[in-house]
mmCIF file of the N, C-alpha and C atoms, coordinates in Angstrom:
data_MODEL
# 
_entry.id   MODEL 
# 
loop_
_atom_site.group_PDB 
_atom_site.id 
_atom_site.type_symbol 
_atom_site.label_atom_id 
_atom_site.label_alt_id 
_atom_site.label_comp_id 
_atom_site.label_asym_id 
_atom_site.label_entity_id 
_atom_site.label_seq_id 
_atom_site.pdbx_PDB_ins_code 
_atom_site.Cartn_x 
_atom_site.Cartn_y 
_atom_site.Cartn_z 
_atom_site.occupancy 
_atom_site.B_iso_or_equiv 
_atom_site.pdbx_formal_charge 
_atom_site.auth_seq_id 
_atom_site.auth_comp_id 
_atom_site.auth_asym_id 
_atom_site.auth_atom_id 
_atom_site.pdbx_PDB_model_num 
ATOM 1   N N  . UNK A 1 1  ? -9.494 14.408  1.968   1.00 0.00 ? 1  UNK A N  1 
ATOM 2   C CA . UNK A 1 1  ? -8.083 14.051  1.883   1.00 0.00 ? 1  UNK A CA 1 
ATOM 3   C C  . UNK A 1 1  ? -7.776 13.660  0.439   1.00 0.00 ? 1  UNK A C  1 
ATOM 4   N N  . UNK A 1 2  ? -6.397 13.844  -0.083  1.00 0.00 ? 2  UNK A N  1 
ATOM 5   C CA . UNK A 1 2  ? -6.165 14.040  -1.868  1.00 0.00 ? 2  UNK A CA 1 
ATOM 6   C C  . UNK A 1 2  ? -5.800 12.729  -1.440  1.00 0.00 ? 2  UNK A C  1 
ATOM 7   N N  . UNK A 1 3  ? -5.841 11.770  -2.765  1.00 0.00 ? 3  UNK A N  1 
ATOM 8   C CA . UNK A 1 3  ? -5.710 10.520  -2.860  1.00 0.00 ? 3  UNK A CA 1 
ATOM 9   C C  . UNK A 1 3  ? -3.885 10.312  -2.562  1.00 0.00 ? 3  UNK A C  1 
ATOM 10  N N  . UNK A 1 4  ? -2.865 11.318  -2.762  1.00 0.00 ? 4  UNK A N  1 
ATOM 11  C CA . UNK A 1 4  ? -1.948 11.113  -2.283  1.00 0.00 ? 4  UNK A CA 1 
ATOM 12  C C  . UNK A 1 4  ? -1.641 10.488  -0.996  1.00 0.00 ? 4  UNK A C  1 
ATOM 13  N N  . UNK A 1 5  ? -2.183 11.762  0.208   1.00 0.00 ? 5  UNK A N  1 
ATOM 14  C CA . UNK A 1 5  ? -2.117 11.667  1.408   1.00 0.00 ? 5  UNK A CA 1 
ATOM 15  C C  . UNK A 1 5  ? -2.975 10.545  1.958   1.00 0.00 ? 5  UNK A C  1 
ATOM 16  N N  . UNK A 1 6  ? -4.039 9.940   1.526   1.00 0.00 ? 6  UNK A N  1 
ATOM 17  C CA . UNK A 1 6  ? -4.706 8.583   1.535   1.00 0.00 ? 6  UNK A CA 1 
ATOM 18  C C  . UNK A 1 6  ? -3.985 7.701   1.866   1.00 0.00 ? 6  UNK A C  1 
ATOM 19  N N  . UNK A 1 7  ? -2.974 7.241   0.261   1.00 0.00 ? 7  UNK A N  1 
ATOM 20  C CA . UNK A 1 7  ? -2.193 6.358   -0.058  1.00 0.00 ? 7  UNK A CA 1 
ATOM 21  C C  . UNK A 1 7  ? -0.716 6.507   1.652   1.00 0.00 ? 7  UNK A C  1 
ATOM 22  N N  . UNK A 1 8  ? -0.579 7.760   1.298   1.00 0.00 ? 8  UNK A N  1 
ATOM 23  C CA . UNK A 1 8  ? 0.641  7.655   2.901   1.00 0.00 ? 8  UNK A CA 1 
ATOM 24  C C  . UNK A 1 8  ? 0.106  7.210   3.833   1.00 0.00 ? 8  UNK A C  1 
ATOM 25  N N  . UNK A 1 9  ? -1.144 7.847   4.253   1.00 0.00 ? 9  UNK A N  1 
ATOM 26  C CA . UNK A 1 9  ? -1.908 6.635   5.282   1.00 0.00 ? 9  UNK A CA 1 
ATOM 27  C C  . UNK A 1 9  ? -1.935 5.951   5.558   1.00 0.00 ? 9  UNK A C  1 
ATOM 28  N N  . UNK A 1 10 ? -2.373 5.163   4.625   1.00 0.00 ? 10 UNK A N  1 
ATOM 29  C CA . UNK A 1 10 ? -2.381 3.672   4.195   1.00 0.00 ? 10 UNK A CA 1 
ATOM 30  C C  . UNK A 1 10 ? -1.291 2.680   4.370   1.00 0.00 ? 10 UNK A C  1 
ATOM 31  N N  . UNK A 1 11 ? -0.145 3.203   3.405   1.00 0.00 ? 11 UNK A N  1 
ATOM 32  C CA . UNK A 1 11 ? 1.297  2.375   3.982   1.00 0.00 ? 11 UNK A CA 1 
ATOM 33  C C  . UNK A 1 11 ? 1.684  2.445   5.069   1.00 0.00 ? 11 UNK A C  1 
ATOM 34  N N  . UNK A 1 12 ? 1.468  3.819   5.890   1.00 0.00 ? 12 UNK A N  1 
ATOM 35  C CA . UNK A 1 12 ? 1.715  3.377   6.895   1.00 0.00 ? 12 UNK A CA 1 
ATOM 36  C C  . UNK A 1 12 ? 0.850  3.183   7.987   1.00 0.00 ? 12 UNK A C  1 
ATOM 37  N N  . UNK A 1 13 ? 0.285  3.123   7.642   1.00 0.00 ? 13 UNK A N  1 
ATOM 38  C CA . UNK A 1 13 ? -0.665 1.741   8.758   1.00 0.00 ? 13 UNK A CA 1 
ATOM 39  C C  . UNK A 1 13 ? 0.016  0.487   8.475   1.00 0.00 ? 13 UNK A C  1 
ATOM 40  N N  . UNK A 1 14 ? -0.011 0.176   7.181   1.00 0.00 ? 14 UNK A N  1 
ATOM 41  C CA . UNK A 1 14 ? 0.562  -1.185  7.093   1.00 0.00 ? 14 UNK A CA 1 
ATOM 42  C C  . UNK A 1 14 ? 1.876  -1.428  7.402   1.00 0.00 ? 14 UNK A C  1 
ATOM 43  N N  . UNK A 1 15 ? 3.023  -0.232  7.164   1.00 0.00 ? 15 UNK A N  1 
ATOM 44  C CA . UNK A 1 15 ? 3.975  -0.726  7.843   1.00 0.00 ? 15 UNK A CA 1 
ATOM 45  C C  . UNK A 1 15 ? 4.562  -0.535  9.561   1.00 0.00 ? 15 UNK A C  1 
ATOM 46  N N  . UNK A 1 16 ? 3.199  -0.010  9.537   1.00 0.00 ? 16 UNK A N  1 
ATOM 47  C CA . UNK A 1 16 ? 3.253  -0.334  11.524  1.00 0.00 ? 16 UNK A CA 1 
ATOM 48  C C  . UNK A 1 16 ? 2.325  -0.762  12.226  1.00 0.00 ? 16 UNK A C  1 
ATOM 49  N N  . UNK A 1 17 ? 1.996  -1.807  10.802  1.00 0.00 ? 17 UNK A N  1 
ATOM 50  C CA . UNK A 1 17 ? 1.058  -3.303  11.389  1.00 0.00 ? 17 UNK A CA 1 
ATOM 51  C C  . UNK A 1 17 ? 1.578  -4.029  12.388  1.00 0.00 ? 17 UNK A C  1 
ATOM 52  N N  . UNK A 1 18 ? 1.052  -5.095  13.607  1.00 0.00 ? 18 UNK A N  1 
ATOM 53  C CA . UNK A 1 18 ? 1.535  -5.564  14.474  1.00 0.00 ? 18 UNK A CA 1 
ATOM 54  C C  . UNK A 1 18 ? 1.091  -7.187  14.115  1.00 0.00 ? 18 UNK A C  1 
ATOM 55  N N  . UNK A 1 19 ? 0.550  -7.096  13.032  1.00 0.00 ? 19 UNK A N  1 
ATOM 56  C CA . UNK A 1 19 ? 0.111  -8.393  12.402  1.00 0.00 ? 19 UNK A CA 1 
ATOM 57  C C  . UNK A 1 19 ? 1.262  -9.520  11.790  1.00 0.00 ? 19 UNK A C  1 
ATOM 58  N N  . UNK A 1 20 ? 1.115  -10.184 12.298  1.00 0.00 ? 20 UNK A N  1 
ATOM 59  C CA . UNK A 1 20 ? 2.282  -11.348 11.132  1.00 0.00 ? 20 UNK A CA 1 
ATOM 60  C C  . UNK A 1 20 ? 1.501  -12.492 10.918  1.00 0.00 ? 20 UNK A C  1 
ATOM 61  N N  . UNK A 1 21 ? 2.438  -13.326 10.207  1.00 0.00 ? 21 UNK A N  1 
ATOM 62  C CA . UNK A 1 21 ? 2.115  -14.518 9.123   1.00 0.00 ? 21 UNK A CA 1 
ATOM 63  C C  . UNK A 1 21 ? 0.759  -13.981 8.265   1.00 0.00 ? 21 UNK A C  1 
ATOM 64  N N  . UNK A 1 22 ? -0.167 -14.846 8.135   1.00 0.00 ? 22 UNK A N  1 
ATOM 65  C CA . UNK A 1 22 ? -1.346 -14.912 7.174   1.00 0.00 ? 22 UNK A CA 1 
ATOM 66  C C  . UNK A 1 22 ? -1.834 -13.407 7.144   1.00 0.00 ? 22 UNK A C  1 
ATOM 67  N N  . UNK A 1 23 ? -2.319 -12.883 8.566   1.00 0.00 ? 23 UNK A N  1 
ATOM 68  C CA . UNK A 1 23 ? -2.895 -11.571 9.378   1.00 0.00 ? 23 UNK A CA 1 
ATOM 69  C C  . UNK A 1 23 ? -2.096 -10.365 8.807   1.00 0.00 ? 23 UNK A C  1 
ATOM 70  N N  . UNK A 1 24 ? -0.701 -10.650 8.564   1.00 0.00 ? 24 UNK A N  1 
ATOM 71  C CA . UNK A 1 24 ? 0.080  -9.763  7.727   1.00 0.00 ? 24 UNK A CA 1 
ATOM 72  C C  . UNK A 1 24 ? 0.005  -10.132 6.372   1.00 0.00 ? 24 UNK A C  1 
ATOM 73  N N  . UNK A 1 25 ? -0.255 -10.609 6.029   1.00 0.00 ? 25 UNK A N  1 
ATOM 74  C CA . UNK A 1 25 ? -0.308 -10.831 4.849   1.00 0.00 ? 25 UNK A CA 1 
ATOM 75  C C  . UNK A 1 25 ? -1.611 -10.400 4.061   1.00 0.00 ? 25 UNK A C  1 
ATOM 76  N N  . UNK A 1 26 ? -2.522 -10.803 4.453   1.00 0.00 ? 26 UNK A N  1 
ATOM 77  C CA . UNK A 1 26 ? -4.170 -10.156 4.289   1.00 0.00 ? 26 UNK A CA 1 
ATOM 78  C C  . UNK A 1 26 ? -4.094 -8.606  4.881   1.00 0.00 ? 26 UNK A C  1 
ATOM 79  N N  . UNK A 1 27 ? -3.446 -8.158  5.498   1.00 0.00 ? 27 UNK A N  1 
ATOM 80  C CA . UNK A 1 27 ? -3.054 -6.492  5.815   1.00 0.00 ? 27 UNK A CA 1 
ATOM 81  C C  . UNK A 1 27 ? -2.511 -6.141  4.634   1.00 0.00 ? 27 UNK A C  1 
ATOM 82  N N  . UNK A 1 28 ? -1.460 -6.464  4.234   1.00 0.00 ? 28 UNK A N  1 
ATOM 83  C CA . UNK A 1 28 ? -0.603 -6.309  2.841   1.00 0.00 ? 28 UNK A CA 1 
ATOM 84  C C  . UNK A 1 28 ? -1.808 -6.330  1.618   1.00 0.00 ? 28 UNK A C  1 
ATOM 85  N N  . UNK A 1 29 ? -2.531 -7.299  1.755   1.00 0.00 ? 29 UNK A N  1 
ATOM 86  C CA . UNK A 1 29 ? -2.917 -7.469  0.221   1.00 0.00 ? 29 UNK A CA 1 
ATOM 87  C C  . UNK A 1 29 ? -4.000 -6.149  0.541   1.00 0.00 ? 29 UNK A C  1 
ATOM 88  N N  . UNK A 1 30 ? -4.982 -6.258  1.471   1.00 0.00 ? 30 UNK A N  1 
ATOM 89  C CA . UNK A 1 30 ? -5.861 -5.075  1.635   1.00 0.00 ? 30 UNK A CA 1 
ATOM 90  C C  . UNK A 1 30 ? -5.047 -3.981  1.082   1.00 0.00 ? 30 UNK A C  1 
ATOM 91  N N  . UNK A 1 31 ? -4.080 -3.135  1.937   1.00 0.00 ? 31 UNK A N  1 
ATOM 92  C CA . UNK A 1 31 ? -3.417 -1.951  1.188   1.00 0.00 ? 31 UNK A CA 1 
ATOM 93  C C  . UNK A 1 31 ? -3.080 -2.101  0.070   1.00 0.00 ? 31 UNK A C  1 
ATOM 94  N N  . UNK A 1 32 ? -2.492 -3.045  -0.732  1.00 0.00 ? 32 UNK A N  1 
ATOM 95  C CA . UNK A 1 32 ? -2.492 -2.877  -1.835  1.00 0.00 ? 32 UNK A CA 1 
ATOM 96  C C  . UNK A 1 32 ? -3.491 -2.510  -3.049  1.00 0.00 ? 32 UNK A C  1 
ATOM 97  N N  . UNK A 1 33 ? -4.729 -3.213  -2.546  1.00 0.00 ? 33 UNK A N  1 
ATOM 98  C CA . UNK A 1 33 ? -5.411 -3.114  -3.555  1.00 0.00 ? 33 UNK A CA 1 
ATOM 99  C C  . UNK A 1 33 ? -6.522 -1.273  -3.233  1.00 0.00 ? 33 UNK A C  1 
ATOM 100 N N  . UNK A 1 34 ? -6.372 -1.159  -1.709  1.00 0.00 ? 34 UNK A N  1 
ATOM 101 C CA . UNK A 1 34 ? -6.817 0.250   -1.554  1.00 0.00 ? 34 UNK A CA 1 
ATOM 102 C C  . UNK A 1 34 ? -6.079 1.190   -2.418  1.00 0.00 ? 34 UNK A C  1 
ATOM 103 N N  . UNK A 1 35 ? -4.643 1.229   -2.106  1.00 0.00 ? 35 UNK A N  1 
ATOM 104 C CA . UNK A 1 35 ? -3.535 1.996   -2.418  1.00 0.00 ? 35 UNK A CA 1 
ATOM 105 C C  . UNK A 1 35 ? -3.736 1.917   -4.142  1.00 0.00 ? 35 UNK A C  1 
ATOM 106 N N  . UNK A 1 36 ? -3.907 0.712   -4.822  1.00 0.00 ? 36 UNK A N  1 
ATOM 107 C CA . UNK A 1 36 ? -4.018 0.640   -6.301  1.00 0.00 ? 36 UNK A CA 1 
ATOM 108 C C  . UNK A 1 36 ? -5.390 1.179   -6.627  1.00 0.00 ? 36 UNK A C  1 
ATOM 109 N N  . UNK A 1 37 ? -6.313 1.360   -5.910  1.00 0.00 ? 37 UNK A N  1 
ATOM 110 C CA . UNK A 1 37 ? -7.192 2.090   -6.198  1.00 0.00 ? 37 UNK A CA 1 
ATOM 111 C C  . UNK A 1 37 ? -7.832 3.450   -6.162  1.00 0.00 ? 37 UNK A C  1 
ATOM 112 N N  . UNK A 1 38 ? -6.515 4.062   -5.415  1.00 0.00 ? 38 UNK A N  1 
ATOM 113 C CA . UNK A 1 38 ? -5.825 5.451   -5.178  1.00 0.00 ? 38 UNK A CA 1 
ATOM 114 C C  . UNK A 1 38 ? -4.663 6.382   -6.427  1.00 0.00 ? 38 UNK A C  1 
ATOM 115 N N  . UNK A 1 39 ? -4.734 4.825   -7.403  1.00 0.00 ? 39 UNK A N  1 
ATOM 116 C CA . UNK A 1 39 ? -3.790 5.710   -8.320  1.00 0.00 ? 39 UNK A CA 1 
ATOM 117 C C  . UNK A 1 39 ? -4.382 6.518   -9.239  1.00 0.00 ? 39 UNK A C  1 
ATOM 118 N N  . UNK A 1 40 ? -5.792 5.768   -10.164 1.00 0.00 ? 40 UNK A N  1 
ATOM 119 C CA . UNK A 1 40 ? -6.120 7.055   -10.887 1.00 0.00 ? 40 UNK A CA 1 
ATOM 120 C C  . UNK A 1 40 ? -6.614 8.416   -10.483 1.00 0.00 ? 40 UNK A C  1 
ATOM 121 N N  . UNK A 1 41 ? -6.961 8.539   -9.033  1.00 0.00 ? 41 UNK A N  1 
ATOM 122 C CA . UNK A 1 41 ? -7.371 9.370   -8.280  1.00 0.00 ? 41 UNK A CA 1 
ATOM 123 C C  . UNK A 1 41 ? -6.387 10.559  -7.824  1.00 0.00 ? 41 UNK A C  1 
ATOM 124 N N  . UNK A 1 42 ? -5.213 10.065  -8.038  1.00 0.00 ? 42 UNK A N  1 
ATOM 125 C CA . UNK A 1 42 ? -4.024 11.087  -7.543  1.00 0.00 ? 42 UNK A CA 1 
ATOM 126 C C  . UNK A 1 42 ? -3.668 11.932  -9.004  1.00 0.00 ? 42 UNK A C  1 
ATOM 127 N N  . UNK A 1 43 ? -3.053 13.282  -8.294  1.00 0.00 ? 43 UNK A N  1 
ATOM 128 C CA . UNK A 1 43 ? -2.974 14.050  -9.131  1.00 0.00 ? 43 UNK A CA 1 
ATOM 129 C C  . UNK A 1 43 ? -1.740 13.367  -10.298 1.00 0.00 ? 43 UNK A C  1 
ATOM 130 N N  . UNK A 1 44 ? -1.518 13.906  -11.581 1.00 0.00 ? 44 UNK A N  1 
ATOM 131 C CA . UNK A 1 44 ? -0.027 13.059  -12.243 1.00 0.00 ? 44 UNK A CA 1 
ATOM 132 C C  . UNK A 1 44 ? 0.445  13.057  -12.155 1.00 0.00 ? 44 UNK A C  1 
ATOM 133 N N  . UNK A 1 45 ? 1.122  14.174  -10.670 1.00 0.00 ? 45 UNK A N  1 
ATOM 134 C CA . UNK A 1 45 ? 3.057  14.529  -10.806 1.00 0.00 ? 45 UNK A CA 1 
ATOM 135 C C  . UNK A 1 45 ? 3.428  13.505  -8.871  1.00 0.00 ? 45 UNK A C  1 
ATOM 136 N N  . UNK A 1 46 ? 1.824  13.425  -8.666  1.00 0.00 ? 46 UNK A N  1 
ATOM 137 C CA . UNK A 1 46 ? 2.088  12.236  -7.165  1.00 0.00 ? 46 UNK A CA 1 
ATOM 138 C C  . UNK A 1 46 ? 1.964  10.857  -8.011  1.00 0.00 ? 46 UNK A C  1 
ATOM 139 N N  . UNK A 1 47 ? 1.191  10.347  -8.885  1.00 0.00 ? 47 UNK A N  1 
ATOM 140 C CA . UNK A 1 47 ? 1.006  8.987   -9.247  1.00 0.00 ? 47 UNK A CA 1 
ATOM 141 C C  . UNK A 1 47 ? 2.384  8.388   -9.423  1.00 0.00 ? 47 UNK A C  1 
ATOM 142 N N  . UNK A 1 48 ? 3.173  8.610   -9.473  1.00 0.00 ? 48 UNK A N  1 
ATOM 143 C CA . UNK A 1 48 ? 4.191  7.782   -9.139  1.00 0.00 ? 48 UNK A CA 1 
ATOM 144 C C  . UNK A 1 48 ? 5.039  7.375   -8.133  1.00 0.00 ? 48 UNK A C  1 
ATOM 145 N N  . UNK A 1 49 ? 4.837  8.451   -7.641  1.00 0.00 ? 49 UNK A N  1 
ATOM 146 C CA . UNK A 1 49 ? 4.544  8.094   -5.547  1.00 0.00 ? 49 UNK A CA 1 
ATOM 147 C C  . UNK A 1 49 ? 4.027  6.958   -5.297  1.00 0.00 ? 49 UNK A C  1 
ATOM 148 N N  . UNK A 1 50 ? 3.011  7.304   -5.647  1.00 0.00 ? 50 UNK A N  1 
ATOM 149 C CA . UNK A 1 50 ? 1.505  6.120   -5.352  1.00 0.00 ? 50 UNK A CA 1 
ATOM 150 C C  . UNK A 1 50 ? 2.239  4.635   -5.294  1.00 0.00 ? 50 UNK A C  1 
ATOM 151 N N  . UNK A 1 51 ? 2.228  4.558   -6.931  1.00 0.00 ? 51 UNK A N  1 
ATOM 152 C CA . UNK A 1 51 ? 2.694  3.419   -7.644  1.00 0.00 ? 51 UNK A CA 1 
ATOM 153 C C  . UNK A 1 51 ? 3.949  2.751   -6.793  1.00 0.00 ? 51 UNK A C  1 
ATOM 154 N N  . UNK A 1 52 ? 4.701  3.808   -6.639  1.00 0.00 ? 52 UNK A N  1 
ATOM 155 C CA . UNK A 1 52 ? 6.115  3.007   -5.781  1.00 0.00 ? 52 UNK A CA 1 
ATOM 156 C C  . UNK A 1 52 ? 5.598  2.839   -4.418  1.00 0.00 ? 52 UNK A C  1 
ATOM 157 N N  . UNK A 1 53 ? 4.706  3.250   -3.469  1.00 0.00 ? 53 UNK A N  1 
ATOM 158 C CA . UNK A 1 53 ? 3.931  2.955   -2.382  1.00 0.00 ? 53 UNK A CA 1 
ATOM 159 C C  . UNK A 1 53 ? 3.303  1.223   -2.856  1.00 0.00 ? 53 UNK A C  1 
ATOM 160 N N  . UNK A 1 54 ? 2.679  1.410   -3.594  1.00 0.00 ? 54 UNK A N  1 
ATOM 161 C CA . UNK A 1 54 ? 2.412  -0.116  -4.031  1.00 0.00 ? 54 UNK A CA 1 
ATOM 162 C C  . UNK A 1 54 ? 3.058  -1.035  -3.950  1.00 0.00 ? 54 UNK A C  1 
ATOM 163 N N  . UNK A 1 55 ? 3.968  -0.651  -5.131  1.00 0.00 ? 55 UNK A N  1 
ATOM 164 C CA . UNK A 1 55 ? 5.078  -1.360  -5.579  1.00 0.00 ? 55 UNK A CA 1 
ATOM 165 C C  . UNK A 1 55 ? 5.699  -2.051  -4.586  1.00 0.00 ? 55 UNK A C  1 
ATOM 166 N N  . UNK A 1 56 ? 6.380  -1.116  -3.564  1.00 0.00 ? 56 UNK A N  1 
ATOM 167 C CA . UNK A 1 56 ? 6.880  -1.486  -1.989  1.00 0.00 ? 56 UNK A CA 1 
ATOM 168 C C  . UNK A 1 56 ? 5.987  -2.768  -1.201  1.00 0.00 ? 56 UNK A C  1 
ATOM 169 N N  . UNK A 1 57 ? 4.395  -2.537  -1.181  1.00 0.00 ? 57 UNK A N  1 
ATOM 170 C CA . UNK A 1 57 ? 3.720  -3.526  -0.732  1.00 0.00 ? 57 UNK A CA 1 
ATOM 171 C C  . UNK A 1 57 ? 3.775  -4.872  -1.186  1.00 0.00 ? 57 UNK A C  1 
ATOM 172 N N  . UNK A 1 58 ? 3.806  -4.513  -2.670  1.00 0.00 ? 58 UNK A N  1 
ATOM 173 C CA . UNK A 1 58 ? 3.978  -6.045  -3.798  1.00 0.00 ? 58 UNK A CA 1 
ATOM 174 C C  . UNK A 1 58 ? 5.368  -6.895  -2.579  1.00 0.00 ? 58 UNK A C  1 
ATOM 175 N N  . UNK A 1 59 ? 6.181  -6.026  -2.985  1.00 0.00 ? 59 UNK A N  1 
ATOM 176 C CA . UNK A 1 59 ? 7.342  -6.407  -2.432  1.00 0.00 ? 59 UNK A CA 1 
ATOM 177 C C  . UNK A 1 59 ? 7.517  -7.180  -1.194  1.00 0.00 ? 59 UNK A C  1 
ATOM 178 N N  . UNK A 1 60 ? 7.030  -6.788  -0.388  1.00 0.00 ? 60 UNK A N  1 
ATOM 179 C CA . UNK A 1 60 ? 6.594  -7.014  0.987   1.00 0.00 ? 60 UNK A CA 1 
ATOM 180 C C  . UNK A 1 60 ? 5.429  -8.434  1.077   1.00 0.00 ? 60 UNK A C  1 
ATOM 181 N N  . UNK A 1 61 ? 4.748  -8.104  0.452   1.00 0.00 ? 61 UNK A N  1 
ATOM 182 C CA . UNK A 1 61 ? 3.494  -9.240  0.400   1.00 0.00 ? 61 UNK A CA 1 
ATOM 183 C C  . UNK A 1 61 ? 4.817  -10.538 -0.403  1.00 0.00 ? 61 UNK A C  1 
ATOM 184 N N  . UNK A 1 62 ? 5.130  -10.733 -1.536  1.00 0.00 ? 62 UNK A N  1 
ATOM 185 C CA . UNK A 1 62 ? 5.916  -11.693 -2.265  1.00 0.00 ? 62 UNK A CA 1 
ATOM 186 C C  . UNK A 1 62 ? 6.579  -12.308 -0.908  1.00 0.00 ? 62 UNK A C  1 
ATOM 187 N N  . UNK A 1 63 ? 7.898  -11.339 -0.194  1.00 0.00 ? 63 UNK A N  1 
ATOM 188 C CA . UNK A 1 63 ? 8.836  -11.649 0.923   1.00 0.00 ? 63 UNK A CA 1 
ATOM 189 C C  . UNK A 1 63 ? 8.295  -12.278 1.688   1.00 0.00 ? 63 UNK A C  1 
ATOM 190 N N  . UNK A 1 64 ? 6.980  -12.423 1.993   1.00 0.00 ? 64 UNK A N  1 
ATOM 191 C CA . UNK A 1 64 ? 5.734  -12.683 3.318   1.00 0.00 ? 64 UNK A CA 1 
ATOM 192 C C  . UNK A 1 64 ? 5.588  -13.795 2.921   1.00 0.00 ? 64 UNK A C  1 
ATOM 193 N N  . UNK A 1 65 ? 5.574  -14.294 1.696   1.00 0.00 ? 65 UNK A N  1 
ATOM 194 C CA . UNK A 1 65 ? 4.588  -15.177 0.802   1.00 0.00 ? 65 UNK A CA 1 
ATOM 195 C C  . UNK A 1 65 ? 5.315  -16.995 0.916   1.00 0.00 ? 65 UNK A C  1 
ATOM 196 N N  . UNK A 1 66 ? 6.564  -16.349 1.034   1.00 0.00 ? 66 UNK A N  1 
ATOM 197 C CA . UNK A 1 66 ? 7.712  -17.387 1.037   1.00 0.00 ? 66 UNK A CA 1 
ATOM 198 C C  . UNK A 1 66 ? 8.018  -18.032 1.610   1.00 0.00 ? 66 UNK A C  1 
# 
C-alpha cells in the first residue's frame, strides 16, 4: 500500500473512532505521529494531502485537549 492510501486509512480509522476523552485522545496522537511518518514516504504531488490529513488531526487532538 503507497504511503498515501496508508495515511487515508489511518484518518479514517481515527475519525470513526468510538473512543472519547483521554482514549480519544491517545487515538489522535497515535495517528498523528503514524500519519507524520507517512509523509516522507509519499509521493510529492500527495505530500500535501498527507500533511493536511495531519494537520486535521493536530486540530482535532488541540479541540480534545481543552
Amino acid at each position: 500500500m503507497d504511503a498515501y492510501r496508508e495515511a487515508q486509512r489511518l484518518y479514517a480509522e481515527a475519525m470513526l473512532s468510538t473512543a472519547t476523552g483521554q482514549e480519544r485522545i491517545a487515538v489522535l496522537q497515535q495517528t498523528l505521529q503514524r500519519i507524520g511518518d507517512l509523509v516522507p514516504q509519499a509521493a510529492p504531488d500527495e505530500r500535501p494531502a498527507v500533511l493536511l490529513m495531519n494537520s486535521s488531526i493536530a486540530q482535532l487532538i488541540a479541540g480534545e485537549s481543552r
